[in-house]
Structure formats: C-alpha cells, structure tokens
C-alpha positions in Angstrom: -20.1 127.7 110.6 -20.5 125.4 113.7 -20.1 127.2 117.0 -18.9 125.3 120.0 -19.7 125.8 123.7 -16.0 127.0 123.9 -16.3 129.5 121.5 -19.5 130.7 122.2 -18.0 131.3 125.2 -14.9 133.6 124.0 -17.9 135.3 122.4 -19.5 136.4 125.8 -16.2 137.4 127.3 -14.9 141.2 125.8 -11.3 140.4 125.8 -10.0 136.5 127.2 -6.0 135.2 127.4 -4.9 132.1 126.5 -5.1 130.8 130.1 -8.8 131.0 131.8 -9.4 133.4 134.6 -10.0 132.1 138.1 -13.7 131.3 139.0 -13.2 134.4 142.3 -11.8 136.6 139.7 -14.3 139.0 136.9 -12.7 139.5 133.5 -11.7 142.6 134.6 -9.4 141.5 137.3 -11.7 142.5 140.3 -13.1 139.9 142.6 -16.5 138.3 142.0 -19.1 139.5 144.6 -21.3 136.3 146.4 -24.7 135.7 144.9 -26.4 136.5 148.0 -25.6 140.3 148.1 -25.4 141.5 144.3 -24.1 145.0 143.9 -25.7 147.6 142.9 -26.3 148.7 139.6 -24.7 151.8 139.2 -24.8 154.4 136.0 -21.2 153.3 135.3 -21.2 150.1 136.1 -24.9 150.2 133.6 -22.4 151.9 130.8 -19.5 149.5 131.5 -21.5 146.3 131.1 -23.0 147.5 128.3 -19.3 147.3 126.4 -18.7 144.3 128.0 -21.1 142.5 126.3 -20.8 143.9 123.0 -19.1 140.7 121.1 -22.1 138.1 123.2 -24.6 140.7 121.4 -23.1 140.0 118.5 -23.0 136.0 119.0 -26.4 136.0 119.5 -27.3 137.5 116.6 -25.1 135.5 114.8 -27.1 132.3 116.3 -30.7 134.2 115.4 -29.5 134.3 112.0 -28.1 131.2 111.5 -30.8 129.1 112.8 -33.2 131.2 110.2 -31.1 129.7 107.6 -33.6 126.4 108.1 -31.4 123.6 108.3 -31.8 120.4 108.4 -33.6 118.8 111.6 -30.2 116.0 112.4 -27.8 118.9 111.8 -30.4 121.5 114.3 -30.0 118.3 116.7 -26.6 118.2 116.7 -26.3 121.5 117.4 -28.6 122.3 119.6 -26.5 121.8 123.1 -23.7 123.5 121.4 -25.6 126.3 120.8 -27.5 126.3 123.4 -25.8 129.3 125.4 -25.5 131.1 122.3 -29.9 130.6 121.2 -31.1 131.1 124.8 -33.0 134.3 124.9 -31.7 137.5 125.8 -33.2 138.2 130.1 -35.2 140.8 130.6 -33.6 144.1 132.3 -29.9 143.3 131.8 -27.5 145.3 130.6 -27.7 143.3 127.3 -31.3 144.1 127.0 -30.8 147.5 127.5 -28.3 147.4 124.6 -30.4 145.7 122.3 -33.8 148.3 122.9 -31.0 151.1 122.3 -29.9 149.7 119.0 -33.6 149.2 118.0 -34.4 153.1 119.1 -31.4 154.0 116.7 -32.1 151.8 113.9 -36.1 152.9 113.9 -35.8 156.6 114.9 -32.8 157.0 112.7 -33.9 155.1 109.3 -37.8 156.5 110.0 -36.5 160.6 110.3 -34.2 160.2 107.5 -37.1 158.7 105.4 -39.6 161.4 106.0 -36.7 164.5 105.5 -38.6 165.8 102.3 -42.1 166.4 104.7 -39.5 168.0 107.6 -37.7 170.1 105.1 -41.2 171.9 103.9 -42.7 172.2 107.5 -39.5 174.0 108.7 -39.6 176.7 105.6 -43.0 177.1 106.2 -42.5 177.8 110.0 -40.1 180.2 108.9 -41.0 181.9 105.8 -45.1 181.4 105.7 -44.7 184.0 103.0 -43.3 181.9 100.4 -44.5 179.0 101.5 -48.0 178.9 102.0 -49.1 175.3 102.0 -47.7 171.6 101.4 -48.7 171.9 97.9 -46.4 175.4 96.8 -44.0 174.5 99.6 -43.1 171.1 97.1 -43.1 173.2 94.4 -41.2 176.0 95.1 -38.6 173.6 96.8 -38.9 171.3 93.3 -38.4 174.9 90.8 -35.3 176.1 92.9 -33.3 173.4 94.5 -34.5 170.4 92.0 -35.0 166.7 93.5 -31.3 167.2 95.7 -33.3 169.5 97.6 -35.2 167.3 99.6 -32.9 166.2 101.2 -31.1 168.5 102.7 -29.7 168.2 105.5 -30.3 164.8 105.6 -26.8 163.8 107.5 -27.6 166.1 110.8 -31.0 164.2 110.4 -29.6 160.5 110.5 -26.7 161.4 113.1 -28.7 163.5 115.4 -32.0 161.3 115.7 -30.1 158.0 115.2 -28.4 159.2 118.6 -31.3 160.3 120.3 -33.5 157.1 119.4 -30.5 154.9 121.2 -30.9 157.1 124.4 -34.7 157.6 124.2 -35.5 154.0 124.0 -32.7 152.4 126.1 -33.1 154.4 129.3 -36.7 154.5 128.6 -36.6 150.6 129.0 -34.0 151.4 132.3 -36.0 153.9 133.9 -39.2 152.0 133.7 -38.1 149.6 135.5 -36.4 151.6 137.8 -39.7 153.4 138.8 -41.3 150.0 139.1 -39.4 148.7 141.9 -39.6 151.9 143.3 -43.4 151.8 143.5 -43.5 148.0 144.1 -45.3 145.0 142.8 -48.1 145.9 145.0 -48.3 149.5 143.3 -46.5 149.2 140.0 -49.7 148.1 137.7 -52.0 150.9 139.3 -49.3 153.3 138.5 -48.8 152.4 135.1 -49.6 155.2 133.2 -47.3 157.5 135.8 -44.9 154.9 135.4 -44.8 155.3 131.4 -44.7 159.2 131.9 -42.0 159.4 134.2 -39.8 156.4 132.3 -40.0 158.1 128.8 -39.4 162.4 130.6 -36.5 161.4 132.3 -35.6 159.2 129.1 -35.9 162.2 126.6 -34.2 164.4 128.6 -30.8 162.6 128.4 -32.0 162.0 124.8 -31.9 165.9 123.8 -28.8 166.3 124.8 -27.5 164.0 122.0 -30.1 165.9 119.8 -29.9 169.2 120.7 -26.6 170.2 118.6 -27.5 168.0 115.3 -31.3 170.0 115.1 -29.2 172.8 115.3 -27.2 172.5 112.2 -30.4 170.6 110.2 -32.9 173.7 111.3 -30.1 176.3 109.1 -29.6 174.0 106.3 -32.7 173.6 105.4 -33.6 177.3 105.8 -30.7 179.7 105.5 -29.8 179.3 101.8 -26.3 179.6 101.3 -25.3 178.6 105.0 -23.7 175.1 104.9 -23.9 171.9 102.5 -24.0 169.7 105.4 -23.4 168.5 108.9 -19.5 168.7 108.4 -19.3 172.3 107.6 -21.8 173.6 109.2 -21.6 172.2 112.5 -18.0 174.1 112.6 -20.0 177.6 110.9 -22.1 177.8 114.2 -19.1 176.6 116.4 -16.9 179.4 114.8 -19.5 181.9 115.2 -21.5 181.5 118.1 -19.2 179.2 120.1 -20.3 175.5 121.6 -23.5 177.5 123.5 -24.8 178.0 119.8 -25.6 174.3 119.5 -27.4 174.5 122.0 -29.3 177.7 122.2 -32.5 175.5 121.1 -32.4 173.4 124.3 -35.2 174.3 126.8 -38.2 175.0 123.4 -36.2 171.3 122.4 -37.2 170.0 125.6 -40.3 172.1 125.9 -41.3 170.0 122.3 -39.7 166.6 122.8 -40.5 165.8 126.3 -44.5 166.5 126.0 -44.3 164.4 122.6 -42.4 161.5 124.0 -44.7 161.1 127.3 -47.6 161.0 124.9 -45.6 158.8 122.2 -45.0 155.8 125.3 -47.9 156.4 127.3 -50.2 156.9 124.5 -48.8 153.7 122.8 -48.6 151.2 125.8 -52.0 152.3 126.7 -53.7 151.7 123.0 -52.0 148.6 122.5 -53.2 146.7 125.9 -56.4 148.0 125.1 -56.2 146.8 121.1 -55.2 143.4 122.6 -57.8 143.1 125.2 -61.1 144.1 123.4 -60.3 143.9 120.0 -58.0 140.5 119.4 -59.5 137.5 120.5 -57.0 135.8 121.7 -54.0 136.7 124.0 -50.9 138.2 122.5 -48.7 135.2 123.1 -51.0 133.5 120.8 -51.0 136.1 118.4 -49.1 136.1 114.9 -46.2 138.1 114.4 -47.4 139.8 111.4 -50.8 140.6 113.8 -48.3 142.1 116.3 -46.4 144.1 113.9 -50.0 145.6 112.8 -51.4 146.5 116.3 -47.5 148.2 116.8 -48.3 150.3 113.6 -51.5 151.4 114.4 -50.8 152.3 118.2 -47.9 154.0 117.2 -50.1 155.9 114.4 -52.7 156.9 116.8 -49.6 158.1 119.4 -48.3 160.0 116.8 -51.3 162.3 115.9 -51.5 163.3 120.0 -47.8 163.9 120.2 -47.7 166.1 117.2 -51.1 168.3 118.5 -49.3 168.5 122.1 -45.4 169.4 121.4 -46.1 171.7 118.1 -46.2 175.1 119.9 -42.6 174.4 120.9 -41.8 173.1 117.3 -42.6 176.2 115.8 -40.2 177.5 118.5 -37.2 175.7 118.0 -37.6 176.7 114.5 -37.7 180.0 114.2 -35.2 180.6 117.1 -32.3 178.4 115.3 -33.5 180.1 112.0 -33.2 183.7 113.5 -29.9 184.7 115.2 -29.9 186.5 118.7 -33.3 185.7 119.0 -35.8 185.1 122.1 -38.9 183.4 122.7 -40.4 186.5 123.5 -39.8 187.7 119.6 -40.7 184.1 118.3 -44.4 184.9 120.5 -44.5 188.7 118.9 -43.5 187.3 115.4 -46.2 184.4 115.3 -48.8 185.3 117.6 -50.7 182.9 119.5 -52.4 181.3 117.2 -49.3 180.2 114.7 -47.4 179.3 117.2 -50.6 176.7 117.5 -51.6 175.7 114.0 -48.6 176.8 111.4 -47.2 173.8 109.7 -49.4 171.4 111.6 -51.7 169.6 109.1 -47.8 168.5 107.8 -47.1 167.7 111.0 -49.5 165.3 112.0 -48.9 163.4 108.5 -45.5 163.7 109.3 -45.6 162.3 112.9 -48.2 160.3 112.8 -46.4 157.7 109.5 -43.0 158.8 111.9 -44.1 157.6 115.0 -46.0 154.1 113.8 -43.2 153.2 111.7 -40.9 153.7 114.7 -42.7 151.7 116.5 -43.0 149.0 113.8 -39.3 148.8 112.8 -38.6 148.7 116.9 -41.0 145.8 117.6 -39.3 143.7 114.2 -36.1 144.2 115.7 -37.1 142.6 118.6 -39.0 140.2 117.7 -36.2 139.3 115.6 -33.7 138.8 118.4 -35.9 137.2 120.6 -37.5 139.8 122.6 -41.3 140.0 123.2 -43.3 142.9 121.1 -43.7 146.2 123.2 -47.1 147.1 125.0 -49.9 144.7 125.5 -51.3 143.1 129.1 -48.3 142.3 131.1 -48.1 139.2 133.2 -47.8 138.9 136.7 -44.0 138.3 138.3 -44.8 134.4 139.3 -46.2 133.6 135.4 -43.0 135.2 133.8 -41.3 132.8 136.3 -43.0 129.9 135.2 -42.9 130.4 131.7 -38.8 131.2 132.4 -38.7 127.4 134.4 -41.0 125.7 131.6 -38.7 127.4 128.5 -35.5 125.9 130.5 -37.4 123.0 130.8 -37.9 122.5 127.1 -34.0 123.3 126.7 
C-alpha cells in the first residue's frame, strides 16, 4: 500500500480534523512555544507525548516492514520522497524512543520469563519446601508425578502480566534516566562516570519497575506453592485482595526491591561494561562495521555473563520474597530463623544461575533484535563523541 507524504502525516498526528491546525497552534489546542526556549520536559508532559505519538510508532513500523518486503529498485525510487518522513530513523532521546525501548523491555522480559516458568516453578518449591524437593532433578519429577506436564506452568499468566509490565518500565526509564544523569554530570564528566551513570539509570529505573511487579509476584509466588489456592491470576489476585486487603499485594515489596534493584544495577552495568570491552579487544573492527548477526551474538553473551553476577548478588533476597509470600503473617526475621544464613545464600541457586543467566542473555538478545529492527543502534559498545553523532546525523540527511 503506497503511503503519501499526506498521510504519513495524519499518521504522526494522534487525532487531526478535516481542516489543518494553525502553524502557532499544537494538536492539542495550546500555543506552540519558540524554538529558542524549549520547555521543559516534564514527567507528564514525558507520559503525554508518549500517547501522542502512538499511531507515528505505528507508521514507522509499518514503513520498516514494508520496505523489508524487497521491492523492486523503480517502485523503492518512486517512493522514496514519499516515504521519506515515514523511513527516517527514530532520534535518539525522544519520547518516541523512549516508547519503542519500553515496548522492547516488555516484549523481551515478558516472552523470556514466561519461557523459562517450568525452571521458576521448581526453584520457588524448593525455596519453600527443601523437604520434598531436594534438587532440580526430584523437583521435575515430583512436579511431573503429581501435577502432569499442565504443571509447569503454572502460574504462567501472573508471569507474562507482571514481568511484561515491569520490562516496559525497567527498560524505558532506564533509557530516560540515563540520559538524565548524563546531562547532569556533563559532557566533560559523563564518560568518566559511566559506570555510576549505568547504576544510578537502571536503581532508579527498577524501582518504578517493582511497583508494576510487586502485586503480579505476589499471586505467581502462591500458585505455584500453595496447592489448592488459585488457578490463576484472575482468581487469585481477588483471594489475596479479599483476605489480606490491597497491602497483601504488596507485603513483598522492600525483599522485592532488596532482590531486583542489586540484580538490575548488575544486569546494565555488568552488560554495558562487557560489551564495550567485547567490541574493543575482541572484534576487530568497530561495531558500526559489524554484522547484525555478530551484534546479536556479543548481546547474548554479555547478557549471559550479566546474568550469572545478578543471580549470585540478589539471591539472598529471592529466597526472601519467597518464603514471605508463601507463609502468611510472616517477617524477615522468621524467614532468617527458618533458613539460616547459609540458605538464605545458596538454596535454589545452582537453578538460579541456569535460570538467570539463559533469562538475562536472551533479554538482551530479543531487546537488541527489536531494535535493530526499527532502526535503532544495538545496546552497549564504545559510544561516540557528541560532534561524530552530529556528523553522521548531517551526512545520513545528506544521503536523504
């Protein structure tokens, strides 16, 4: 279907009349502010944009995919200044961008969890009941005798809902806050202060990101434990409601954040770090240059190596949130006097490490795909100076 400049231009508007809006006046009936003094960009101003420019997402996907559909060099031609608005690639830190990284976090962190639910069903029972089930091995088989093949995955809607929402927010305000903290330390500062940088981006990321998660791990943690207690997320989200009010959802907040913010500092940092040193002494030619296959590699295996360091460092708290959303009225204090020291360190994490480890490459994989598939540069890997992004902006307008 051939897309004029017209309509590619109804696609980048969220709602547009019959008549055109003045030039002084925004599609939302507020007067345009001068390009000399931009305002700034608030949280809700951040959250309104990103609705605004839902439906130009959406054309430019459309235009990624159609131009994949290889046609024929006169026909590309005679497209190519109609769709020129439509191909141009999506600028870094705009609201647009945001809302692409947060649709990547959800498709990775949602697809990836809900794919390795058998491996999180058997770590939580053997968090919770070490008794009957001792190891990976009897944990699949005792699962296998009493609940059949249905039994692995259970709880597998709480699983998609509640990390699906938590990958949007983890990756989307990761991508924000980094560059907030950036211009806060300046181009002077900013590359020394990477690694800070990374840390502070993905903590303040994960924290919005639990909130989201926090109610869903919940319900997931007594499915797949309490026999008997609920089929699923629809009946027994309302069980825990009923019974412990709204607070019960979120009684496993601070071990949630005490496990998920160590892991997600280690799972950004860790990863941004391996992969500019992968490309720097172990590829021989820059990443530009670089297949995408190559890239997609190098994303797996930083994300691989991440994920064994982000499963040693948050697994204390794991165990936590396990056994106090297993065990009603309970405290940390009885989780500490229950499983000692030394399983709050190591039960469950040989599983764990298999688990996160394949999780957190594979999120990183299916994260990098989707953007390399919109247009969007791999994550991690040297970064280039301000001037040379602005030269390679003016050449690529250039070419156009």
């Amino acid at each position: 279907m051939r897309v004029s400049a017209r309509d590619d231009d109804a696609l980048a508007l969220p709602s547009r009349s019959s008549q055109q809006l003045p030039r002084s006046q925004s599609p939302h009936g507020e007067p345009r502010q001068g390009r000399c003094s931009p305002a700034p960009l608030s949280l809700d101003r951040f959250l309104s944009e990103l609705a605004a420019n839902a439906e130009q997402l959406g054309g430019r996907w459309e235009a990624a995919v159609r131009k994949r559909k290889g046609q024929g060099s006169r026909a590309a031609c005679a497209e190519g200044l109609e769709d020129k608005k439509a191909d141009a690639p999506i600028q870094l830190h705009t609201p647009l961008f945001y809302a692409t990284c947060a649709l990547g976090g959800l498709l990775s962190t949602g697809l990836t969890h809900l794919a390795v639910t058998p491996l999180d069903l058997v770590k939580c029972n053997m968090q919770v009941d070490p008794g009957k089930y001792r190891d990976i091995s009897s944990g699949f088989g005792v699962l296998l005798q009493e609940q059949g093949l249905g039994g692995f995955f259970k709880g597998w809607m709480a699983t998609l809902v509640g990390y699906s929402s938590q990958g949007a927010c983890k990756f989307g305000f990761y991508e924000f806050f980094k560059k907030c903290y950036s211009d806060i330390a300046g181009p002077e500062h900013a590359e020394k202060l990477k690694t800070f940088i990374y840390l502070a981006a993905s903590a303040s990321a994960e924290v919005i990101a639990d909130i989201a998660l926090c109610p869903m791990e919940a319900v997931k943690v007594r499915v797949q434990t309490q026999p008997g207690f609920a089929r699923c997320l629809t009946d027994g989200l309302p069980k825990i409601v009923q019974s412990e009010g709204a607070f019960g959802l979120y009684k496993g907040l601070l071990p949630l954040w005490g496990r998920q913010v160590p892991y997600t500092m280690m799972k950004f940092a860790c990863f941004e770090t391996i992969v500019e040193l992968v490309y720097k002494h172990a590829v021989p030619k820059p990443k530009d240059e670089c297949s995408k296959p190559l890239q997609l590699a190098v994303s797996f295996a930083g994300g691989y190596i991440a994920g064994v360091f982000c499963a040693v460092i948050s697994h204390p708290a794991d165990n936590l949130v396990s056994f106090l959303n297993n065990a009603k009225g309970a405290t940390m204090a009885d989780a500490v006097r229950t499983l000692g020291v030394w399983g709050l360190l190591t039960r469950g994490l040989p599983l764990r490490i298999i688990m996160v480890g394949t999780l957190t490459g594979a999120q990183w994989a299916t994260y990098d795909a989707f953007k390399i598939f919109v247009g969007l540069p791999t994550t991690g890997g040297p970064i280039p100076s301000p001037a040379a992004t602005d030269l390679r902006q003016v050449d690529h307008e250039k070419q156009n």
